[in-house]
Structure formats: C-alpha cells, structure tokens
C-alpha atoms as one frame of an Amber mdcrd trajectory, in Angstrom:
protein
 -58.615  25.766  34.370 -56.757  22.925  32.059 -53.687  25.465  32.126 -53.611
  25.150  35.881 -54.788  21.378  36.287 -51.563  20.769  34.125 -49.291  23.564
  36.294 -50.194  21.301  39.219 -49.745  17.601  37.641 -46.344  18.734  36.810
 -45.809  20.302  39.918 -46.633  16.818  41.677 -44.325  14.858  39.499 -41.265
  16.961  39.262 -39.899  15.236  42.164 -39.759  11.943  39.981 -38.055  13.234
  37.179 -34.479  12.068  36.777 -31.726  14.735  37.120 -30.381  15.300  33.778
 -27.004  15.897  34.396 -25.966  12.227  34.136 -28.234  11.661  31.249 -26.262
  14.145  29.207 -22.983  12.981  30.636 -24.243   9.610  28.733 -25.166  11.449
  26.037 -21.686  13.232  25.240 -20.048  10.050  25.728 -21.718   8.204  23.305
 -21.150  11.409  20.471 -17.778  11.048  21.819 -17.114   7.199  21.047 -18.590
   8.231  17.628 -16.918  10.946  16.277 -13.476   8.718  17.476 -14.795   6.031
  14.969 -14.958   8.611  12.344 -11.626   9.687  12.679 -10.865   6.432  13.222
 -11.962   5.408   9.731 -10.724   8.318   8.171  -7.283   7.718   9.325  -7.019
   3.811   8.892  -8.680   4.732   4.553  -5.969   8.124   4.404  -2.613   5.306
   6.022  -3.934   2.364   3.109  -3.983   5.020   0.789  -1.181   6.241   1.373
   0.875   2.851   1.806  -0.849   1.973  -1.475   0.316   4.694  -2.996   3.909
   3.496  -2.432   3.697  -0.083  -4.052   2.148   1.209  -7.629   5.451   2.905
  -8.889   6.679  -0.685  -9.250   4.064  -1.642 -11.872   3.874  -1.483 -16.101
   1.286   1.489 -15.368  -0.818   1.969 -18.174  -2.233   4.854 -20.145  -5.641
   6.372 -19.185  -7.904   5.010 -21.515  -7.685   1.356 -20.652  -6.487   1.966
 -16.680  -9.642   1.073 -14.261 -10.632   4.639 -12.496 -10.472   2.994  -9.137
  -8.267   0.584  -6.970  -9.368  -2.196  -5.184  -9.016  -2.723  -1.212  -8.789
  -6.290  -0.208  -7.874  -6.890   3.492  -6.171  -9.661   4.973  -6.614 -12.292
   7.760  -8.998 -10.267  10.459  -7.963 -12.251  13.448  -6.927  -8.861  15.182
  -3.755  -6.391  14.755  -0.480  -7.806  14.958   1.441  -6.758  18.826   4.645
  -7.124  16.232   5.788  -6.714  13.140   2.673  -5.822  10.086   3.671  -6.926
   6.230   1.409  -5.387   3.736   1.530  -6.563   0.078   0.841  -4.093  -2.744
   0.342  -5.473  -6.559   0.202  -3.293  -9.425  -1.591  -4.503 -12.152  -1.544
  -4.005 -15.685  -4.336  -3.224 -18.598  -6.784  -5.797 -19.722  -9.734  -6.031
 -21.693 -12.542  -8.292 -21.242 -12.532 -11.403 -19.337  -8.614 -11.656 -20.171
  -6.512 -11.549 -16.495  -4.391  -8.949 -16.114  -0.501  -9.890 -15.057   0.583
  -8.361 -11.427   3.700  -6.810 -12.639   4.630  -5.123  -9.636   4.610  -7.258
  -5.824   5.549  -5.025  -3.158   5.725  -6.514   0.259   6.058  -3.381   2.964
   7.288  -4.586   6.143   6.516  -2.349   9.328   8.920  -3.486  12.078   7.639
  -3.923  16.058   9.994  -1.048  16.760   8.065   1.173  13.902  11.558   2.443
  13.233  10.840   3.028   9.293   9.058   1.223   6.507  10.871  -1.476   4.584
  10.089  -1.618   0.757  10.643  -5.247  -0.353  10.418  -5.493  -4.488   9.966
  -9.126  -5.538  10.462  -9.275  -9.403   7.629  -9.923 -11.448   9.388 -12.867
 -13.416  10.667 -14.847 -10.178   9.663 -18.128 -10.907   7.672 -19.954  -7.465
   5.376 -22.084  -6.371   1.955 -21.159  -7.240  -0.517 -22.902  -5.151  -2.837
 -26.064  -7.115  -0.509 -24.457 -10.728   2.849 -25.454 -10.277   5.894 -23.598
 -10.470   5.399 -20.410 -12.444   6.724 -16.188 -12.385   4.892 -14.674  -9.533
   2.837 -12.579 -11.636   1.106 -15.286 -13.409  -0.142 -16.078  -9.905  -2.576
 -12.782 -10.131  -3.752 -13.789 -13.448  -4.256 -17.709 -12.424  -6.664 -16.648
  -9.840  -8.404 -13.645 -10.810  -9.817 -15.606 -14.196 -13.411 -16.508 -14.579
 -14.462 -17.805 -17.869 -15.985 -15.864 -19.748 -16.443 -12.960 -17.055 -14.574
 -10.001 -15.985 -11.528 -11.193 -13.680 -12.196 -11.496 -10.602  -9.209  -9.507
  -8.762 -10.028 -10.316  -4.930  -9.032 -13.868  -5.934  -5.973 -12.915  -7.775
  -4.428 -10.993  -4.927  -5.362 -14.038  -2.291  -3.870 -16.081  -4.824  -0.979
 -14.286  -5.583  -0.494 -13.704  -0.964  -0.587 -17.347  -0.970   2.387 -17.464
  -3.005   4.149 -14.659  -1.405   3.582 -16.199   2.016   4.990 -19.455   0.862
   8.061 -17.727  -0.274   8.871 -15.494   2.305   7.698 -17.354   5.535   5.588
 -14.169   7.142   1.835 -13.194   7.336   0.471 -10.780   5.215  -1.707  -9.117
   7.105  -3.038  -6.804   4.140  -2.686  -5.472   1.064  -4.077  -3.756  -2.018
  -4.368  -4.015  -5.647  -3.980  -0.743  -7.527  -3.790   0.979 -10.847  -1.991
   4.343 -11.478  -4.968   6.671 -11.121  -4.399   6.810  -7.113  -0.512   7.460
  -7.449  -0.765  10.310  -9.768  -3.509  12.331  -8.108  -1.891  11.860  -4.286
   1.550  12.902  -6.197  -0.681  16.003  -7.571  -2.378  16.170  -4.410   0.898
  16.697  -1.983   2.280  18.962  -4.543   4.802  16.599  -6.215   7.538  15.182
  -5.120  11.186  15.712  -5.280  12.576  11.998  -7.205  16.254  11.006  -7.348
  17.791   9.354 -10.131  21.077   7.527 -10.006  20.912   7.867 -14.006  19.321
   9.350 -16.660  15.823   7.921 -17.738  14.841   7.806 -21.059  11.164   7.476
 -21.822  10.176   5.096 -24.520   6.400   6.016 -23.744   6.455   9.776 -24.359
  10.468  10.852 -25.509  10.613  12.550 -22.308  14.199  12.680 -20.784  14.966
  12.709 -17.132  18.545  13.826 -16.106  20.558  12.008 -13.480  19.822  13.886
  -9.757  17.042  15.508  -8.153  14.592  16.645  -9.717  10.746  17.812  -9.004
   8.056  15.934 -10.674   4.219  15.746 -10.705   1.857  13.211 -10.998   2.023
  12.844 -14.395   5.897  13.011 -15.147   6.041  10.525 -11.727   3.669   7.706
 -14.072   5.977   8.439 -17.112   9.162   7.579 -15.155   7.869   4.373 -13.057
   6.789   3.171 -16.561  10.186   2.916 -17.904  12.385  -0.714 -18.104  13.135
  -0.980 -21.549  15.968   2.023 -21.935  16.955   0.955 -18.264  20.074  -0.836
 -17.747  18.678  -4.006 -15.615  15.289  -3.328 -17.354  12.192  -4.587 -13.846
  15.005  -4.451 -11.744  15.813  -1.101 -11.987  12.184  -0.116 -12.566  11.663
  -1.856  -8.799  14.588   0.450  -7.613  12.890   3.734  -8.787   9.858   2.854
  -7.627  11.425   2.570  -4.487  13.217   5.929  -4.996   9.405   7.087  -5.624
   7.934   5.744  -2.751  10.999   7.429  -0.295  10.239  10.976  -2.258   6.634
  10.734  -1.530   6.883   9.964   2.304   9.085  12.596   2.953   7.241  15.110
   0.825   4.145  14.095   3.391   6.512  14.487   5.960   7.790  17.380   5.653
   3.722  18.801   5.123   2.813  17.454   8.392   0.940  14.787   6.821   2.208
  11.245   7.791   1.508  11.974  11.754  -1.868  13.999  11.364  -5.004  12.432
  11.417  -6.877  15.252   9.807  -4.394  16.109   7.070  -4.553  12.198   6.585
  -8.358  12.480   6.167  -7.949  15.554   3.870  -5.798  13.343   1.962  -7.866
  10.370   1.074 -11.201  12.900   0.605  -9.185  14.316  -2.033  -8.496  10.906
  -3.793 -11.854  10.260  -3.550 -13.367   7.531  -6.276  -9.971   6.774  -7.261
  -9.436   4.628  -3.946 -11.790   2.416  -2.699 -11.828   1.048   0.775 -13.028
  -2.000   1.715 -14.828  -3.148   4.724 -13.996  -1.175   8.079 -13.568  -4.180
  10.323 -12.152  -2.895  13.790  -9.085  -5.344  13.048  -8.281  -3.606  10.016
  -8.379  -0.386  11.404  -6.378  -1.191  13.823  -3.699  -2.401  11.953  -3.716
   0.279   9.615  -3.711   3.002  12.610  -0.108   1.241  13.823   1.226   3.124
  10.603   1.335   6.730  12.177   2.989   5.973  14.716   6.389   5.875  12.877
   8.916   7.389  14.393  11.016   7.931  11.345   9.497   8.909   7.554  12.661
   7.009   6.339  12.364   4.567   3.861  14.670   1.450   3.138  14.024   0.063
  -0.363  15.435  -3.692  -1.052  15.292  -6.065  -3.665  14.815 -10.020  -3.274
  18.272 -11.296  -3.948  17.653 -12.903  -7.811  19.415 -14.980  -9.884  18.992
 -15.557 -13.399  16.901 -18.913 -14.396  17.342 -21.083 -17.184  16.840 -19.944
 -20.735  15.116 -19.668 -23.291  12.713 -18.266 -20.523  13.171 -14.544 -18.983
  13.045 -15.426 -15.386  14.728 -15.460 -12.012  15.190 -17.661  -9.054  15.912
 -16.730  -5.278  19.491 -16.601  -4.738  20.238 -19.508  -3.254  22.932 -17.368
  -0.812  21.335 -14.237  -0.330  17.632 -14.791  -0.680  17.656 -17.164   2.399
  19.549 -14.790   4.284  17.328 -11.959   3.614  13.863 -13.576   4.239  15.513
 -15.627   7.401  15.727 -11.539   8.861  12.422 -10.343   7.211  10.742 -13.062
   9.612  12.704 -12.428  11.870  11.843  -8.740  12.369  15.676  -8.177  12.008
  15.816  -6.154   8.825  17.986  -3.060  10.476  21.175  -5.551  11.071  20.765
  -7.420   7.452  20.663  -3.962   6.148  23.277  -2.837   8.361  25.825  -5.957
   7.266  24.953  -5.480   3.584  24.858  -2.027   2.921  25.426  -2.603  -0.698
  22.172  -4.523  -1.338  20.279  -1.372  -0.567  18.844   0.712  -2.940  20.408
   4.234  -2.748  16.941   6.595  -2.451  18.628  10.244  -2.447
C-alpha cells in the first residue's frame, strides 16, 4: 500500500520536476571553468619557473649544505597584466647564516616585448653603484641585503627583493611587473629535469670550485656541471662580467633545449615541468593578475634569446665598482622603455652577447 501511495505521489509531481538537461549543461560548465583554472595555475607556476630558472646562472651559487632547499616567489604590482611590454626581475642570492643578509649577486631584468618576438636577458652587475632608496648611493646588491635585514631574525627576503625593484626601477625607468628570488637548487634539477643542456663557451672555463675544466665550444652539461660553470669569475677574464655573459649563454641553452622538447608552448609538459621541481620552487599567491601575466610568456613566437649587459664603466678606486656608462647606458635603457630593444640591438650588434 505505502509502495503504491508513493508510485502515485510521484506520479502527480513529475510534471513539476525541472528538465535536467539544462541543469547538467550548468553543471559541465562550471567543471569546465574549473579544470581551465587548474591548468591555468599550472601553466602560469611551470612559465615563473621556468623564467626563474634563467636569471640564477648569473649568481655566486653556493654549495648544498648552506643553499636554502627552496626559492622564493614574490609577485609584483597586481593592478592587472600589462597590454605591452612585461619586465620580470630575477635575483640570485648568495649563502648566509643566521640573521646575517645575504648579498643579491646576480639582478636579471627579462624584458618580454609587446610583439613577444623573443626574451631579452638584461644582466645588471652586482657592483654597479645606484641609488638605493632611504641608503644612499651604494652597489645594487647591497640593496637586497639593506632590506631583507631584521635584527636579530632571519632576513626577511620579500623586503629585499621590493627593495632591491625599487632600485632597479629607478635606474632603468620601467615597471617590474614580477620577479623572483632564487637559489641554485631550482636551476640544477630543471637542467636535470629537461635532460641537460647543450652550453657554449667562447673560452675555456676553469673551475676554481672543483678543478673541473671546460673547453672552448659546445658542449653537453647537466645540472650539476651547469652550477659548477655559472659559479666561476675568478679564472674568467672580466671576472661578474663574464660570469653575467655565461649565464646568459645558460639561459639561451636551456630555452632551446625546452624548445626543441615541445616544452615552452605546452601547457601540460609545462605542468609536468614544475611537478617535477616540486619543493624546490615555491609559488606564491595565484592572483588572476599574476596569472595572467605569466600566461603572456607562451605565447612567444620565437625560443630565441638576446642576452645584454648594462653598458658599465669602471668607478673610482680603491672601491671595485661600476657606474652606467654615461654614453651607452642612456641609450640602452632610453630603448628598454621604449619597447625598442630589436633596433638598439640591431645598431649595436657588438654589445650583444654571442650565445652559440
């Protein structure tokens, strides 16, 4: 009797029940828009990692034992992606124990013109002497240390690299609209990761960490070997400068190697990527601005890489420091903020670092 009192209640009521068709039309859309945000994420964490990646070969990497196992994300303004041209700034930093701040011995500023025609690798030298916000004039990579100190506590390194942007946005006139600090953990696991890459050397490289020689030419290297050669200015003949200039030779190697691997234009492979870096990279927030600055990165249209160097000059003794050329420097930051890097580079071919 209950069996058929039910039967008939439903009976009455089917009439009123909503057709389901647009409900799970609703549904897939919404597991749609979802799974987009995933790969969303994925893709804007793999590009950062992979951009990071580039900027550590210009830094005094350090040995394992004092090295912090991770790297630190710390995103720009948020006021939505740039329509144009996207700078980020990479600094590498060194060791340091206790509440001592470490030194930023490698600023990278990668410029990412409106055209996405290729990525521009701008080394700043570690010793160029600027204008450090509320400390004077001082090298650049005091700047890092200046802010990232907390007496008494551990440094505190989101305030180094804001810091440190400050004074990179004072000298070269253009937004940074993010950046990262790292250590070498991330650069030799993605080297190990992609299979190594294939590194060019205009000269032979001497190690005075391990005894290791490098010949002149091309030559395959893993992760480790990679760390051992962008450690090296003291046998080199222009000691950071020419450390900047392999690093740049480093970062060209491993964004071709990706390249050719199908890597820099696939979000999955991208994903893969940064899964398999794991704790070694962490990400930051995942503001919608940020990721959609970071997903402008794929859609290069060439994996070549230009690698320059801030026109220097030597500064006055007894200190070991440079200022900006007062010819070239201007010239060269007058096109970075201008988004007209291809004709500087094309009217001074010899101020760009040879990467093959």
């Amino acid at each position: 009797m209950i069996e058929d009192d039910l039967q008939a209640a439903f009976e009455r009521h089917e009439s009123l029940t909503p057709p389901t068709g647009p409900l799970r039309a609703a549904i897939d859309r919404i597991a749609a828009i979802r799974r987009r945000r995933r790969r969303r994420t994925a893709l804007g964490g793999a590009t950062l990692a992979l951009l990071a990646v580039t900027g550590l070969g210009s830094a005094q990497l350090v040995t394992p034992a004092k090295a912090p196992e991770r790297a630190e994300l710390l995103a720009g303004p948020t006021g939505g992606a740039p329509a144009g041209a996207m700078n980020l700034l990479l600094l590498g930093v060194d060791s340091w124990s206790g509440p001592q701040p470490p030194l930023a011995d490698s600023v990278l500023l990668v410029h990412v013109p409106a055209d996405r025609s290729r990525l521009y690798l701008l080394s700043i030298p570690r010793d160029l002497k600027v204008a450090v916000p509320d400390h004077g004039i001082d090298k650049i990579n005091a700047a890092f240390a200046f802010g990232s100190h907390r007496e008494g506590r551990q440094p505190d390194l989101g305030a180094g690299y804001h810091l440190t942007s400050q004074a990179v946005r004072q000298l070269t006139g253009v937004r940074v609209d993010a950046g990262a600090v790292l250590t070498y953990p991330v650069l030799r696991k993605v080297t190990d990761a992609v299979g190594g890459v294939e590194l060019c050397l205009p000269t032979e490289v001497r190690s005075f960490h391990t005894g290791r020689t490098y010949p002149a030419g091309c030559q395959r290297l893993g992760g480790a070997a990679s760390v051992d050669v962008l450690r090296q200015r003291r046998t080199l003949a222009n000691d950071s400068q020419d450390r900047d200039r392999n690093a740049q030779r480093f970062a060209a190697a491993l964004v071709r190697r990706v390249d050719e691997r199908g890597v820099l234009h696939d979000p999955v492979r991208l994903s893969r990527l940064a899964a398999g870096i794991g704790p070694d990279l962490a990400l930051g927030s995942a503001s919608g601005s940020l990721l959609d600055l970071l997903a402008l990165v794929p859609q290069l249209k060439s994996a070549e890489v230009v690698g320059l160097n801030l026109p220097v000059v030597l500064g006055d003794a007894p200190t070991h420091s440079y200022e900006p050329d007062p010819v070239g420097a201007p010239e060269l930051l007058a096109a970075l903020r201008g988004d007209r890097l291809a004709a500087w580079v094309a009217a001074h071919p010899d101020r760009v670092t040879a990467l093959r």
